[in-house]
Phi, psi and omega in degrees: 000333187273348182267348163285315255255331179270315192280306175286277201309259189001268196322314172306316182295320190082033237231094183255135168078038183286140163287139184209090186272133138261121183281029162271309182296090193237343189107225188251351185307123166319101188240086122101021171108183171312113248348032164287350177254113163310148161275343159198151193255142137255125173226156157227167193253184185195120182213141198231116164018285161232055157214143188270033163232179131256189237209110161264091200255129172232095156295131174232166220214095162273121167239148198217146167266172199312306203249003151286035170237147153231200159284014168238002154296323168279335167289314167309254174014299171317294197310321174287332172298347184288354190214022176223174174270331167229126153244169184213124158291116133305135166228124194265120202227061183313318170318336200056029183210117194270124212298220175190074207244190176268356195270338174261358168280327149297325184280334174278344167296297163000279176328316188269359183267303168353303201081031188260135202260150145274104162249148172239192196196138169243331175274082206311293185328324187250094157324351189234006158290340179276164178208121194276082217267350181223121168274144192265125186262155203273131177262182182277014213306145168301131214277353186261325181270339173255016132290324183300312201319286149293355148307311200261344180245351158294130169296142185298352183285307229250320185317304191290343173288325187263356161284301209285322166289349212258349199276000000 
């Protein structure tokens, strides 16, 4: 998934030089507590033509498999938007069909009071297997918390990477 997410989603997005991590797997390291760790990160730098900045976009990526999920997958899911610019719930949908119950009816509301994207997948591998059933709109995270964010949840590899775009 992190290699579509790098090679497909990322390119769609228009996202040149993306860090694209996963950050779940970190060990006993402190990264902030109960659901501070994404399962997977994107950041990208961004510069645009005719604007005199650059652009900083971190994505996060909750995945959850075909029989792991409920409605507290989107309040995890919430808790990472306090420190990305997008978050997104994953869903792994070997069937190719996100059911259509009152618990996925909720969970898409969910989404939309969050400010949170709903994607499913039937394939991890295959990009064209996803389906963006909620594009995540972007948000502002307090500029400390999305430093913390990335201090704590970037590999010393993707830190020194994202220094080096953003100077």
């Amino acid at each position: 998934m992190r290699n579509v997410l790098e090679e497909g989603w990322a390119l769609d997005q228009g996202f040149r030089n993306p860090i694209v991590e996963i950050t779940a797997h970190q060990g006993a390291r402190s990264t902030g507590g109960q659901w501070s760790r994404t399962d997977i990160t994107v950041v990208a730098i961004q510069t645009f033509e005719m604007l005199p900045t650059k652009h900083l976009d971190v994505v996060t990526f909750e995945i959850k498999p075909a029989d792991g999920w409920n409605i507290t997958s989107v309040f995890e899911t919430a808790a990472h938007s306090k420190a990305a610019t997008h978050s997104y719930l994953a869903i792994y949908t070997p069937e190719g069909k996100f059911p259509e119950t009152d618990e996925t009816v909720r969970i898409l509301e969910e989404c939309g009071r969050f400010n949170i994207g709903l994607v499913t997948f039937d394939e991890p591998s295959d990009y064209f297997t996803y389906n963006f059933i909620k594009v995540a709109p972007r948000l502002e995270p307090e500029p400390g918390d999305l430093d913390q964010f990335l201090r704590t949840q970037i590999s010393a590899v993707g830190q020194a990477e994202i220094r080096k775009q953003t100077r």
